[in-house]
Each structure stands twice: as C-alpha cells, then as structure tokens.
C-alpha positions as a Markdown table, in Angstrom:
| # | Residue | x | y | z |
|---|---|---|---|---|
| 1 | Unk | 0.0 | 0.0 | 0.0 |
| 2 | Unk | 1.1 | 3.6 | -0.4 |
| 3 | Unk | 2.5 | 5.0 | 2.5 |
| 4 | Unk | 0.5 | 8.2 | 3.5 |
| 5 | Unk | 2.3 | 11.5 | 2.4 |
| 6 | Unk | 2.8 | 13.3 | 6.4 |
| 7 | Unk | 3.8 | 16.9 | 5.5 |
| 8 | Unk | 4.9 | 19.1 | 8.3 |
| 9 | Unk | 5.3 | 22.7 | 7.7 |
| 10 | Unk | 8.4 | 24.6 | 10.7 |
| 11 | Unk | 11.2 | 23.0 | 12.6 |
| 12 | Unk | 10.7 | 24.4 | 15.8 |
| 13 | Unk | 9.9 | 22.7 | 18.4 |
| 14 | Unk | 6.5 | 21.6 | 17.6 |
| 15 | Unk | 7.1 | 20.7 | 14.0 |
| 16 | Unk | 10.4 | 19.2 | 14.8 |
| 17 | Unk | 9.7 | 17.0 | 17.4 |
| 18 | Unk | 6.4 | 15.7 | 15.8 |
| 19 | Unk | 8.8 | 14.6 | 12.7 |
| 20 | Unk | 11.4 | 12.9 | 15.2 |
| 21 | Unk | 8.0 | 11.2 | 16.8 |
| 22 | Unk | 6.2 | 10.4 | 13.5 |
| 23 | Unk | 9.3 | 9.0 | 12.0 |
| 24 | Unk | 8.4 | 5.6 | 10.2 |
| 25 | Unk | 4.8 | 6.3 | 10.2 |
| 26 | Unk | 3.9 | 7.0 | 6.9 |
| 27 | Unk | 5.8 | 9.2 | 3.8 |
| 28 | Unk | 7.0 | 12.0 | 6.4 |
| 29 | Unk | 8.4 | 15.5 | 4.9 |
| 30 | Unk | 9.4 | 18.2 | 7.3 |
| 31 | Unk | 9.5 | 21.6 | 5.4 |
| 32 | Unk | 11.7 | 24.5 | 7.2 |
| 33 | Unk | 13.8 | 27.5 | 6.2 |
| 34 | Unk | 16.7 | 27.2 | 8.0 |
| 35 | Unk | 19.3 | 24.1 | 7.7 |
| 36 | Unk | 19.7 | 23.8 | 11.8 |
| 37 | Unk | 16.7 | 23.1 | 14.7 |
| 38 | Unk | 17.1 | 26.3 | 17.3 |
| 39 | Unk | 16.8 | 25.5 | 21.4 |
| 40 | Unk | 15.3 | 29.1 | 21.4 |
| 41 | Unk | 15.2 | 29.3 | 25.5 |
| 42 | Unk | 19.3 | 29.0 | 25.7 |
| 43 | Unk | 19.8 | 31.8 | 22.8 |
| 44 | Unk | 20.7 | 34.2 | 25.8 |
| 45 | Unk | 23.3 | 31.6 | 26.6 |
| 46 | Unk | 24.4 | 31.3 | 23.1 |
| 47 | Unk | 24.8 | 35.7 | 22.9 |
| 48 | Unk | 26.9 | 35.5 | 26.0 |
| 49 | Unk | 29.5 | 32.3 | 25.4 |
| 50 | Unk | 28.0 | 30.6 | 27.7 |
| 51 | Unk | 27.0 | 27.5 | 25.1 |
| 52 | Unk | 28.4 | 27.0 | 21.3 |
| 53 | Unk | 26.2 | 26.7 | 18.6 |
| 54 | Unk | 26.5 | 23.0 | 18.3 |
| 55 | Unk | 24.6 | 23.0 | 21.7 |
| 56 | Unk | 21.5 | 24.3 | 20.9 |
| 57 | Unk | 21.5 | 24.7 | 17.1 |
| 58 | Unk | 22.0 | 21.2 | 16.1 |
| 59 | Unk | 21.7 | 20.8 | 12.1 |
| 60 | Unk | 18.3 | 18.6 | 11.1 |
| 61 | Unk | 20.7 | 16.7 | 9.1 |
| 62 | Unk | 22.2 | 15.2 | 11.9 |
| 63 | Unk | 18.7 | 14.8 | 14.1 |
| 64 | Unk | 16.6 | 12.9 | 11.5 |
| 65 | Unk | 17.3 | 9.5 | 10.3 |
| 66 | Unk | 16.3 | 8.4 | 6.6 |
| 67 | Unk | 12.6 | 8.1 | 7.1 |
| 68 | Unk | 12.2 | 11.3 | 7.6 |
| 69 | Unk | 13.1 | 14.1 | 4.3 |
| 70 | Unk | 13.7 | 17.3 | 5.1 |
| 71 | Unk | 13.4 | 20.4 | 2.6 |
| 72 | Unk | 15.1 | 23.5 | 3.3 |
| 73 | Unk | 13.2 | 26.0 | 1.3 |
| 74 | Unk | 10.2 | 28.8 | 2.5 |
| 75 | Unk | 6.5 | 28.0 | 2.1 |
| 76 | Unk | 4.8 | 30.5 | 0.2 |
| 77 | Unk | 1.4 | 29.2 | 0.3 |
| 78 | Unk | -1.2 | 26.6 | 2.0 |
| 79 | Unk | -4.0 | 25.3 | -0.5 |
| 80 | Unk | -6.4 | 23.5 | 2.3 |
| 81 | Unk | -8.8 | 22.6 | 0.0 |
| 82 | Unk | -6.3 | 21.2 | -3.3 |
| 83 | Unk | -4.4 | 19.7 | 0.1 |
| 84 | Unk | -1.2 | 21.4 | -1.2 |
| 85 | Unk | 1.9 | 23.7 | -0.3 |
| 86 | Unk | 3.7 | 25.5 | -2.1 |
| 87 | Unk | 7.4 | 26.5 | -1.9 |
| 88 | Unk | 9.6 | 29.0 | -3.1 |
| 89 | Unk | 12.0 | 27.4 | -5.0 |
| 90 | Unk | 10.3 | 24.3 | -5.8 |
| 91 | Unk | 7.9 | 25.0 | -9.1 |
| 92 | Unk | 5.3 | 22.0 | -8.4 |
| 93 | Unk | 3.3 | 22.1 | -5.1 |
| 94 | Unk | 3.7 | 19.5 | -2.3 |
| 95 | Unk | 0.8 | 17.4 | -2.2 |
| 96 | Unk | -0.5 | 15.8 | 1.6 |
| 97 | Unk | -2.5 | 13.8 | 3.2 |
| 98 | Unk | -2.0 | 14.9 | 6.6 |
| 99 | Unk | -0.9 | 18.2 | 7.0 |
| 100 | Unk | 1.1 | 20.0 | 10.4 |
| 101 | Unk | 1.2 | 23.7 | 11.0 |
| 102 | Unk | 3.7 | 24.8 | 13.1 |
| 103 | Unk | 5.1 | 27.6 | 11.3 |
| 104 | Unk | 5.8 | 29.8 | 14.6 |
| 105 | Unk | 5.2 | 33.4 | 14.6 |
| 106 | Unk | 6.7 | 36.4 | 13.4 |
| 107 | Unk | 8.1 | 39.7 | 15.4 |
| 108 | Unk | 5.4 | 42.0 | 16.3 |
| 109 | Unk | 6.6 | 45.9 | 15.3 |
| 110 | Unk | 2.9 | 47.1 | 16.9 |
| 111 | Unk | 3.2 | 49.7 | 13.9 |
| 112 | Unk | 6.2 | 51.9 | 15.9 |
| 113 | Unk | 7.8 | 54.3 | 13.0 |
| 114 | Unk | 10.9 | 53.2 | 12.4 |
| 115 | Unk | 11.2 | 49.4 | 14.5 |
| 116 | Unk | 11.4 | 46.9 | 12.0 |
| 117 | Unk | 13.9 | 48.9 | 10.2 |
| 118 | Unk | 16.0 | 49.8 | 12.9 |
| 119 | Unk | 16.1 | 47.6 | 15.7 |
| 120 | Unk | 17.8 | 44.3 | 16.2 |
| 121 | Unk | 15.4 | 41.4 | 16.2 |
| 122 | Unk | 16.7 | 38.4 | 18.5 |
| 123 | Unk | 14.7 | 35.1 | 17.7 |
| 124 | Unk | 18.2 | 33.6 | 15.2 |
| 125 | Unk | 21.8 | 32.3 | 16.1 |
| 126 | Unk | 22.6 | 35.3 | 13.5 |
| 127 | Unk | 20.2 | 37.7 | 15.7 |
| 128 | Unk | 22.5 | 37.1 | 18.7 |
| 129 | Unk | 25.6 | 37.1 | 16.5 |
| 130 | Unk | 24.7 | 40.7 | 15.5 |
| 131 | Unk | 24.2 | 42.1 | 18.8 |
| 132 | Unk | 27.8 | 40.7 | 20.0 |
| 133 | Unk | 29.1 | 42.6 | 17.2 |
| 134 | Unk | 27.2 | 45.6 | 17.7 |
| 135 | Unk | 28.3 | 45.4 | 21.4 |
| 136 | Unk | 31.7 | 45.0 | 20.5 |
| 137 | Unk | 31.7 | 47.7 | 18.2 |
| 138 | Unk | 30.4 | 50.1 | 20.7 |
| 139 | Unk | 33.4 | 49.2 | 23.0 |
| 140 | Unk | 35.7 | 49.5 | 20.4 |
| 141 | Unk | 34.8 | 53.2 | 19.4 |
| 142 | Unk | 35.2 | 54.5 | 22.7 |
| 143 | Unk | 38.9 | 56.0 | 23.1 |
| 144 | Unk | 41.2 | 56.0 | 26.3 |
| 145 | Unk | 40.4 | 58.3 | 28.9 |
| 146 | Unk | 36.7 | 59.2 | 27.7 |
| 147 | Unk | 34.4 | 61.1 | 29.8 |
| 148 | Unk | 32.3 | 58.9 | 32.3 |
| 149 | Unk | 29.2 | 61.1 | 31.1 |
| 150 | Unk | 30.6 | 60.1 | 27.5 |
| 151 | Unk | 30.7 | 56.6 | 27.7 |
| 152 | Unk | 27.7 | 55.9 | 29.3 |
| 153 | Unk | 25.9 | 58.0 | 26.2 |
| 154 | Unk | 28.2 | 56.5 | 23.9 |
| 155 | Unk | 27.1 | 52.7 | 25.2 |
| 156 | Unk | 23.6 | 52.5 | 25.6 |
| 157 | Unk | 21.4 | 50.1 | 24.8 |
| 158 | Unk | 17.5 | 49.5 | 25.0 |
| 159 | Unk | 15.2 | 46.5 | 25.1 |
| 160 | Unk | 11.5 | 46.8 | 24.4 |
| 161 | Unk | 9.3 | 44.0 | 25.9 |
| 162 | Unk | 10.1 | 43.0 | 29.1 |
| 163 | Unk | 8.9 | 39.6 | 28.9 |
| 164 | Unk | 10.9 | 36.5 | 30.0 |
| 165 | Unk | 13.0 | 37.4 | 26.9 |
| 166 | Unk | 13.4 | 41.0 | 27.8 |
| 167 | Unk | 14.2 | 40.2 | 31.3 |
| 168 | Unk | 16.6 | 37.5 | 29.8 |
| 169 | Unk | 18.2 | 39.4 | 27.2 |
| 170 | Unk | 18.6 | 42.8 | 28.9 |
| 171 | Unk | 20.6 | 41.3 | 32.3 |
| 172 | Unk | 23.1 | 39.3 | 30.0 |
| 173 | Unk | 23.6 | 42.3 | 27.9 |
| 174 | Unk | 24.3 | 44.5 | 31.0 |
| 175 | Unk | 26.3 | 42.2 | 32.9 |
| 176 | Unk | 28.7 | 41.5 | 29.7 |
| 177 | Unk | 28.9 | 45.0 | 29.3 |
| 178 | Unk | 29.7 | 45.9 | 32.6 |
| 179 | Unk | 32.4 | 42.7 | 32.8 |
| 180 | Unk | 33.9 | 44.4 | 29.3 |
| 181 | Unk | 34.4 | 47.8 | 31.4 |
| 182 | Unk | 36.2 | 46.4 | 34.0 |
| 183 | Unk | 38.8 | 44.6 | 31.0 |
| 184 | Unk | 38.9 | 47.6 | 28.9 |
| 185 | Unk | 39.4 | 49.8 | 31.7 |
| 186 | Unk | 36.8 | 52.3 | 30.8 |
| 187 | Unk | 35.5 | 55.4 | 32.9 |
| 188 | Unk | 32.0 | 55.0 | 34.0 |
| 189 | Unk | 29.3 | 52.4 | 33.1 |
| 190 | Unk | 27.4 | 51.0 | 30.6 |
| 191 | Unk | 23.4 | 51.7 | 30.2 |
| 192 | Unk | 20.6 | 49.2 | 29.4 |
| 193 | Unk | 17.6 | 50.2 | 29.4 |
| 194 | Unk | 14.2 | 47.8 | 29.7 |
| 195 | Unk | 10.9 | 49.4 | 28.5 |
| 196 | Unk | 7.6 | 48.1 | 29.2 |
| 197 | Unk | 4.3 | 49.1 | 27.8 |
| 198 | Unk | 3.0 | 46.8 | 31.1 |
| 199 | Unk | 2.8 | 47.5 | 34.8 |
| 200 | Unk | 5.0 | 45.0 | 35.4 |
| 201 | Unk | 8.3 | 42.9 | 34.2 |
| 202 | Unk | 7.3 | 39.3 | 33.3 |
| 203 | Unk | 3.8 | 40.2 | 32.9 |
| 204 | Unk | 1.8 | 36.7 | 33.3 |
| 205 | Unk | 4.4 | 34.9 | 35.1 |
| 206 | Unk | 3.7 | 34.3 | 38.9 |
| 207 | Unk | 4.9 | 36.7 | 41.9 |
| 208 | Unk | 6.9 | 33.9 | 43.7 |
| 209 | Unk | 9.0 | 34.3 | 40.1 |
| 210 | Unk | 9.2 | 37.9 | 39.5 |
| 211 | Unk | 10.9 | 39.1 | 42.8 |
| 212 | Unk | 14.0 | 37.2 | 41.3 |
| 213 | Unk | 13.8 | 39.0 | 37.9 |
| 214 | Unk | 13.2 | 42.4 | 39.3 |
| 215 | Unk | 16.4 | 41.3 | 42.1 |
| 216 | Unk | 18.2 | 40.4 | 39.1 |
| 217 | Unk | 17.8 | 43.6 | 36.8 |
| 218 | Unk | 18.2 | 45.9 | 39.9 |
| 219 | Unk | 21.8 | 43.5 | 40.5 |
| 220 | Unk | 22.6 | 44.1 | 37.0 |
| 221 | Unk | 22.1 | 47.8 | 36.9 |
| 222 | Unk | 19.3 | 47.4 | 34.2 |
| 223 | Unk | 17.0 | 50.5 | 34.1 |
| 224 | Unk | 13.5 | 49.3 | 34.3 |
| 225 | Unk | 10.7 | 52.0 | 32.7 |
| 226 | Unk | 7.3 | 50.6 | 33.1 |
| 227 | Unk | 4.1 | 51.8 | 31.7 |
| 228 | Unk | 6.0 | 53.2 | 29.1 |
| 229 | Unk | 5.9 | 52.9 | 25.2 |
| 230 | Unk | 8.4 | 53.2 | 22.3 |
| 231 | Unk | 7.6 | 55.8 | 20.3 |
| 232 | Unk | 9.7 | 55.9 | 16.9 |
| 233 | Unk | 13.1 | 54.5 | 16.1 |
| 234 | Unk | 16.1 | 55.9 | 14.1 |
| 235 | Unk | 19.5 | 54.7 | 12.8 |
| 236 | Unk | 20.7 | 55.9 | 16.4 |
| 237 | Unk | 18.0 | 57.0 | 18.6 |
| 238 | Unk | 14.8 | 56.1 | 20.4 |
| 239 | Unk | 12.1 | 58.2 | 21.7 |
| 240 | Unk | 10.1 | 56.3 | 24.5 |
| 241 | Unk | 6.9 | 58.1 | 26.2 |
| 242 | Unk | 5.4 | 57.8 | 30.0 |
| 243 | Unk | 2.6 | 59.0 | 31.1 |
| 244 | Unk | 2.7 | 61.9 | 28.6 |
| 245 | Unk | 6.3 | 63.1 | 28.7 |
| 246 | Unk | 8.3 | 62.3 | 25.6 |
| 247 | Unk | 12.1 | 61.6 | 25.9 |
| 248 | Unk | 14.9 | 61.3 | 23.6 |
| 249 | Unk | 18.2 | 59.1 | 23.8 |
| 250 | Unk | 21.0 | 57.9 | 21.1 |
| 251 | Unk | 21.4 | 54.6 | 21.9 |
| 252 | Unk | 24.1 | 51.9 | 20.0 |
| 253 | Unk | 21.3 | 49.5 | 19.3 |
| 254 | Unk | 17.8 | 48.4 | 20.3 |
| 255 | Unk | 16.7 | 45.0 | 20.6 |
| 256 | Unk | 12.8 | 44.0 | 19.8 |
| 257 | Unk | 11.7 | 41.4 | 22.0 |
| 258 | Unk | 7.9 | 42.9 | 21.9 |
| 259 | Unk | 6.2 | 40.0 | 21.2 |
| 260 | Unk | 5.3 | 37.8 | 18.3 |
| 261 | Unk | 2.0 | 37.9 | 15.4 |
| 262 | Unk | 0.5 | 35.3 | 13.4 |
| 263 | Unk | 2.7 | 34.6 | 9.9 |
| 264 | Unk | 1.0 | 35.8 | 6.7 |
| 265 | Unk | 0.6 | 32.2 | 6.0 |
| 266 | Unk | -1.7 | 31.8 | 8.9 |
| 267 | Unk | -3.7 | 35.1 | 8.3 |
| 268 | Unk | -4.4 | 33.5 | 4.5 |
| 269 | Unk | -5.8 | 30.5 | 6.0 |
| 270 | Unk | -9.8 | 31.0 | 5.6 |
| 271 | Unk | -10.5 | 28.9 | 8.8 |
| 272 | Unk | -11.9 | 29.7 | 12.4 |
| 273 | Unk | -9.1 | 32.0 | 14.3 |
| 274 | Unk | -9.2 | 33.5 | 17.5 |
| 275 | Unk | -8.7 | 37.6 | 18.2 |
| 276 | Unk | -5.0 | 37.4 | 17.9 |
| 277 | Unk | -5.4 | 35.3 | 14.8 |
| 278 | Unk | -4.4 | 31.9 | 16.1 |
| 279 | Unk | -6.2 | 29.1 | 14.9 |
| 280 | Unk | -8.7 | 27.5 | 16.7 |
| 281 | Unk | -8.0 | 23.9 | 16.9 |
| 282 | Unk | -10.3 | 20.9 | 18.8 |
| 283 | Unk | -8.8 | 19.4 | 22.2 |
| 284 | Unk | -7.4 | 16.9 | 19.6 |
| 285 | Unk | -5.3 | 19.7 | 17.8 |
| 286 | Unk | -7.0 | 18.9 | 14.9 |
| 287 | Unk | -8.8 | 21.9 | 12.7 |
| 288 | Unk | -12.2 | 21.8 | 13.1 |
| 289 | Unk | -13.1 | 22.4 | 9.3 |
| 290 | Unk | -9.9 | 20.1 | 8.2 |
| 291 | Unk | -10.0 | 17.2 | 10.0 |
| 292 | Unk | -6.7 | 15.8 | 8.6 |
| 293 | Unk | -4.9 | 19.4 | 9.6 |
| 294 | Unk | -3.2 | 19.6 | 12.8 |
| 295 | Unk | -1.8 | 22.9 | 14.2 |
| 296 | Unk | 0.1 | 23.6 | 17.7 |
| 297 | Unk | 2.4 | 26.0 | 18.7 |
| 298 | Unk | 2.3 | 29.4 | 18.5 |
| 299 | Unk | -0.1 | 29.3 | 15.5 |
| 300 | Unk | -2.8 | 27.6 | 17.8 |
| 301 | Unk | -5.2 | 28.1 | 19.9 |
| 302 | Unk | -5.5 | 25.4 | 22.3 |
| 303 | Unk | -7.8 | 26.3 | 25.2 |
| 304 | Unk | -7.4 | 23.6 | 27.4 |
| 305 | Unk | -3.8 | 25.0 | 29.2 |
| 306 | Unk | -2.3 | 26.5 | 31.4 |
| 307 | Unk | -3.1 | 30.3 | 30.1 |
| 308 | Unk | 1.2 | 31.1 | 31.0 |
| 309 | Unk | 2.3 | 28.4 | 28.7 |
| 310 | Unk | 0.3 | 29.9 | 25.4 |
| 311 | Unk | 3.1 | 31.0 | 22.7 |
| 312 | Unk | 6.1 | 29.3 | 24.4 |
| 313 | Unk | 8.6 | 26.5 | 23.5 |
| 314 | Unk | 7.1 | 24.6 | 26.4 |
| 315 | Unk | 3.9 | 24.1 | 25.1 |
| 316 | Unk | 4.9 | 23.3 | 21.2 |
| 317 | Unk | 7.0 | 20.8 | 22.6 |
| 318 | Unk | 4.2 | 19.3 | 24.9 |
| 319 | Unk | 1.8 | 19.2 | 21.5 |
| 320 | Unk | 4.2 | 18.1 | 19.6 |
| 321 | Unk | 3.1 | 14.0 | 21.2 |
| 322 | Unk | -0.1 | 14.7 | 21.3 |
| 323 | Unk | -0.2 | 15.5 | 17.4 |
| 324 | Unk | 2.0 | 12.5 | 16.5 |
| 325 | Unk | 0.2 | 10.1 | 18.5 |
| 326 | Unk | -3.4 | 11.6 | 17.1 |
| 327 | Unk | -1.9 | 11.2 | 13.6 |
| 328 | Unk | -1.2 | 8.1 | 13.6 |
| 329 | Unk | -4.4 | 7.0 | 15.8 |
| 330 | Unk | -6.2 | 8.7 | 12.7 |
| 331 | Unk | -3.8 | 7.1 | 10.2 |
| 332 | Unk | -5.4 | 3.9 | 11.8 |
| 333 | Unk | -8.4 | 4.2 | 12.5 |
| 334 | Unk | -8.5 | 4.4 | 16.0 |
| 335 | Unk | -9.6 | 7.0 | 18.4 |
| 336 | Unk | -7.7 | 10.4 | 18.9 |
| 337 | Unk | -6.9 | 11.9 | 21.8 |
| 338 | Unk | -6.6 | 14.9 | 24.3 |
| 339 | Unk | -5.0 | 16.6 | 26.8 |
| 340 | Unk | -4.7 | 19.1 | 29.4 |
| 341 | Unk | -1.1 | 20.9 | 29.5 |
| 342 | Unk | 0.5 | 22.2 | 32.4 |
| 343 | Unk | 3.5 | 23.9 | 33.5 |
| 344 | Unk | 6.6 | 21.6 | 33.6 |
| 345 | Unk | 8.7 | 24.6 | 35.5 |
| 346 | Unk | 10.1 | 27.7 | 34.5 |
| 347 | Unk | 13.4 | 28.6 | 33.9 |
| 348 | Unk | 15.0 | 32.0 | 33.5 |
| 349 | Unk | 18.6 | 33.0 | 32.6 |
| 350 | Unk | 19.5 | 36.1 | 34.5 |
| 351 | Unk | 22.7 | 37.2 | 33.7 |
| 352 | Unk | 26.2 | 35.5 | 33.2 |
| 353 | Unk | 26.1 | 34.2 | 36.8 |
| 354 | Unk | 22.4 | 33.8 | 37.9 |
| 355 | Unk | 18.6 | 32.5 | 37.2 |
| 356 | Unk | 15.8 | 32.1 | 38.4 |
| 357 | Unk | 13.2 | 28.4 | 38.2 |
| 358 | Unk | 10.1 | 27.9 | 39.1 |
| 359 | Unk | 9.1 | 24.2 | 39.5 |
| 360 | Unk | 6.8 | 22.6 | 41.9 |
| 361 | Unk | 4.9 | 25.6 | 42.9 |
| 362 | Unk | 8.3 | 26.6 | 44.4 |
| 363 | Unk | 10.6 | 29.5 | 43.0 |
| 364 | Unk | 14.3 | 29.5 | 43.7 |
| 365 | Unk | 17.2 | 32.0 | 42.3 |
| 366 | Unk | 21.1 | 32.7 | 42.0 |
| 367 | Unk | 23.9 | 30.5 | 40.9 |
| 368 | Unk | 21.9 | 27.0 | 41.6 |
| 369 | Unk | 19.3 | 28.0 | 39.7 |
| 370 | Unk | 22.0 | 28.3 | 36.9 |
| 371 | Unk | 22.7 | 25.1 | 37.0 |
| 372 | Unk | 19.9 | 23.7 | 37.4 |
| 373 | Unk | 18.7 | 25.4 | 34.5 |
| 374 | Unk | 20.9 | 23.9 | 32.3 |
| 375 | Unk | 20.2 | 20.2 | 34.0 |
| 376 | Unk | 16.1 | 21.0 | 32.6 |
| 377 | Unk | 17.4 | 21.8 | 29.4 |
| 378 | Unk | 19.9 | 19.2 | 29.0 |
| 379 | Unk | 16.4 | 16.7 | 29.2 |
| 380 | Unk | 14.8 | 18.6 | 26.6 |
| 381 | Unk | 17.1 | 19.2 | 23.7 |
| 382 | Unk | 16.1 | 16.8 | 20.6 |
| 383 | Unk | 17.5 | 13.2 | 20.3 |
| 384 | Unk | 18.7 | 11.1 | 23.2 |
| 385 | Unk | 22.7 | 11.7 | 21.1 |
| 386 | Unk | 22.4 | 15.2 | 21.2 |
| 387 | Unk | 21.4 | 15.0 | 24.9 |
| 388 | Unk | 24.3 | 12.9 | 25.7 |
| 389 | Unk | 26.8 | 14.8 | 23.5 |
| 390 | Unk | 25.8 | 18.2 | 25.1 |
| 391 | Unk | 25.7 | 17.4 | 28.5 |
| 392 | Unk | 29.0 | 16.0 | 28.7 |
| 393 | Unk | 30.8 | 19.2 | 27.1 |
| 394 | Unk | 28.6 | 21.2 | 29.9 |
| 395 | Unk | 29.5 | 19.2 | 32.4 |
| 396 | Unk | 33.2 | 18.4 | 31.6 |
| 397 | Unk | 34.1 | 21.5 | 29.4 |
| 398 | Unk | 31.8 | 24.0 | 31.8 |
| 399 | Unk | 29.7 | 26.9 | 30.7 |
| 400 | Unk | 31.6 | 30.3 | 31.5 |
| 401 | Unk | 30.5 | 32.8 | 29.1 |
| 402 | Unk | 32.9 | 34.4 | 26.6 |
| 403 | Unk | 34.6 | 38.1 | 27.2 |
| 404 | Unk | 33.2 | 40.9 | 24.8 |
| 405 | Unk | 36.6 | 41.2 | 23.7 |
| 406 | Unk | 38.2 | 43.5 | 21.1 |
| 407 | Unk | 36.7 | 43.0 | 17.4 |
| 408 | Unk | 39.7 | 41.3 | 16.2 |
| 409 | Unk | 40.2 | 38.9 | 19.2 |
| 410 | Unk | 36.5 | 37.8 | 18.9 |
| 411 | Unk | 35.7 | 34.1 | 17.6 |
C-alpha cells in the first residue's frame, strides 16, 4: 500500500519534534527554512558564550534518520482545500495527506515608526551574532580616557518587551557590558535600558517568580521603565513616552523582543481563528473544518492550558506528542486523543552568573538556579545523542560565558 504522504510545515519545536515522533509512520516530509533546529530558550546563553552553537543549534541533518526528508526552502502558500503547499524554489506544489502547521510566529513591530527597520530582532543564532558585534563595536569606538558622562551615552542600549526574553536578554547584555568595562578599563558604566508598555516585568508569570527577575535587573544595573511605550526609532536613537512626557536618547542599538504575530501564511488561512489570529483547533489539535490538519504551537489556539504556557517552547514541545500520536491513531483508525497541559517549571537566565526556576509551585534564584537550569534543558534538547553529547561538554568543558573582547580577538 502507499504510504500516506505526512507533510509538516516549521522545525521548531512543535514541528520538529512531531517529525522525530512520526518518524516511520507514513511518507513524512518536514518543510523549514533554515538548515539547523534552534533551542530558542538558551539563545541568551548562546549571545553570551555561555554554550556554542553546536549546543543548541543542532543541524536537522544530523537529528533525523532516513525516514524522515527534510526540505530547506520557504512555504509560500497553504492550498487547504487542493491539500497542497507550495514552496519557493520548488515550481510543483507538495501534495498531503496529513498536513502540520507549526510555522511559529513572526516579530510583532505594533506599527512603531521606524522598529522593524531599525532595531535588532533576536529570535536567530545570526540575531545574537549581531548584537555581540554591535556590542563589540560600541566598546571599540570609545577611546582612552573618555568622559564617564561620555561613555555611558556612547554605550547604551535598549530593550522593548520585558517579557521572560526582555528580562533574559537585557541582564546578559548589561552584565557582559559591565564585565567588558572592567577589562577595557573604561570610565564609568554602561546603560541598558528595559521598557515596558505593562505595569509589570514578566507580565503573566507568577509573583513567587518575579521578585527574582526584578532582584536580578536591579543587580545588574538594568533601568527598568514601566508603563511606558516606544515611540519611533532611528538609525541611532529612540524616543520612548510615559505618562505623557516624551524623551529622547541615542542609543548603540535596540533589541525587539515585543512580542510575536501570526505569519502571513496563517492570516491567508480561511479557517476559524481566535482575536490574535491563532487558529482555533479541537482538544485533539486537529482543525475543526480540516479534519486531517493539525496545528500547535504558537499558530494555535488550544484552550485547554495552562493560560502562562500559550506561545512558548514549552507548550509546542508538549503538542508536539499529542499531534503524533493523534496522527497516527487517525492514520489507523483508532480514536484520537486529548489533553490538558501544564507547567513543567520555569526557567529564566538572568545574567552571566544567575537564574531564576520555578518548578513545583516553588521559585528558587542565583547560581543553583543556573545550574539547574541547564540540568532541565539538558532533558529537553532533541535526540537522546544530542542530549548525551551536550551534556558531557557542559558538564566536563563547563559553561563560562565568553569576554566581549576586542573585534579582532573575537571568535
């Protein structure tokens, strides 16, 4: 018999695990843009030296075994009704039987003048790679015996969104900075700024969780600005407003962690959606018009979780078995199934020295939490190999991060 054609469309974590679960099942295809699978939670890590790229950016070549193909190439459009998908460089259409969306999102710019063309986006390994550089290059312009006042104009930095990856983000920045002072010898002190439209950091994360984010930006001299909203961006400055007072600051770069929209693919799909333009999917992940369609991740909305986990990496890689195990019950005849999803902890970077995890309804912070940090993650990196591979570099090579050093010394 012919073996059903399984097409899954984005090799994150939803669409990459459901292809290393489905493997063997049927004629599987996974379809992704990018040559390597991303551990997006550790690209703080990654920015600061702290793990190589090999860690967390494993290529799909060396992941997936010969039952399952993989196409690098961009999907430019989903035919639900011809059950097709077309590619980019590919002139005839992939044709399925079962179809998976988990496409991820794409950076939300909330329509600021001037943000996606001039602020750093951080979701890539070359996203991170671009902000060490810029970082490096700041340091580097600044000559001998500059000004305190000078520097600290001369090397600021701003993050909008003070989500887990603001929070994240903006205390590695500040503590590399502030570790690259003390080598180079500079006068003063770097200045990272966190702005958030919110009352609060971390906004939907727990209190217990929070005091240790707000202990560790006040340790790492990040400047918090709440209630506050991003105005317009240029080449080399940001105008922010709060409570009706506009300000004015050149800054050496701006990263946008502000949150994530639906792909264009997704807003093209003729099919029930949500207010954010998610799709609505049954407690089987399955589209309720299509019922051969499964969706999960941040493309989905799947009502029956834990309301925190919606639009992480947590909760596409929870989905991820649910939709293998429902395609093949449906490959077979057999009942699908459901599921409620919880938390399975947090666990937040903090800086080159701290974190902070949440698991068991208990919070704990500092350098334990580091570790144990990486321990969590260590369990959920794709492929029992990879696991093994990567923990044993952690554990025997260490994870101290990497100096911002000078732009020729850099690796």
């Amino acid at each position: 018999m012919t073996k059903p054609k399984i097409l899954i469309l984005g090799g994150g974590f939803g669409g990459l695990f459901t292809a290393l679960e489905l493997a063997g099942s049927g004629d599987v295809t996974l379809v992704t843009d990018a040559d390597h699978f991303l551990f997006t939670p550790m690209l703080y890590e990654y920015l600061s030296g702290e793990v190589e790229a090999w860690h967390i950016a494993p290529s799909y070549d060396e992941l997936l075994d010969d039952s399952v193909q993989c196409i690098q190439d961009a999907v430019t459009g989903v035919d639900l009704t011809a059950q097709t998908v077309s590619l980019s460089k590919r002139g005839e259409a992939l044709s399925y039987d079962m179809l998976v969306l988990a496409l991820g999102g794409v950076t939300n710019y909330a329509g600021v003048e001037g943000a996606e063309e001039f602020s750093l986006p951080f979701r890539k390994l070359a996203h991170a790679d671009n902000l060490r550089r810029r970082m490096v290059d700041a340091l580097d312009r600044i000559p001998p015996q500059t000004a305190p006042q000078d520097v600290r104009r001369d090397v600021t930095f701003a993050v909008v969104g003070a989500g887990a990856s603001g929070c994240e983000l903006s205390t590695k920045m500040a503590d590399l900075l502030a570790d690259a002072f003390k080598r180079r010898a500079l006068n003063g002190e770097p200045r990272v700024l966190l702005l958030e439209m919110g009352d609060n950091v971390v906004p939907g994360m727990g209190e217990q969780i929070r005091v240790f984010v707000e202990d560790a930006l006040h340790e790492s001299r990040v400047e918090m600005h709440t209630q506050t909203r991003v105005v317009k961006l240029t080449a080399g400055e940001l105008t922010f407003e709060h409570e009706g007072n506009r300000e004015t600051l050149k800054t050496a770069g701006v990263v946008w962690t502000g949150g994530v929209k639906m792909s264009p693919l997704i807003e093209n799909l003729d099919v029930e959606k949500n207010k954010r333009g998610a799709l609505i999917v049954n407690p089987t992940l399955q589209l309720p018009q299509h019922n051969n369609v499964f969706a999960l991740g941040d493309v989905a909305f799947y009502p029956d979780a834990t309301p925190t986990l919606h639009g992480t990496a947590q909760l596409a890689f929870q989905q991820a078995s649910l939709a293998a195990r429902n395609i093949n019950a449906f490959l077979e005849g057999n009942e699908l199934h459901t599921r409620h999803f919880e938390e399975l902890g947090e666990a937040l970077s903090l800086g080159t020295e701290r974190a902070a995890v949440l698991t068991g309804g208990k919070a704990f912070g500092g350098a334990l939490a580091r570790q144990a940090r990486f321990a969590l993650y260590t369990s959920r990196l794709p492929t029992w190999h990879h696991r093994l591979r990567v923990g044993a570099s952690w554990f025997l090579g260490g994870t101290d991060p990497r100096p911002l050093l000078p732009l020729g010394l850099e690796r």
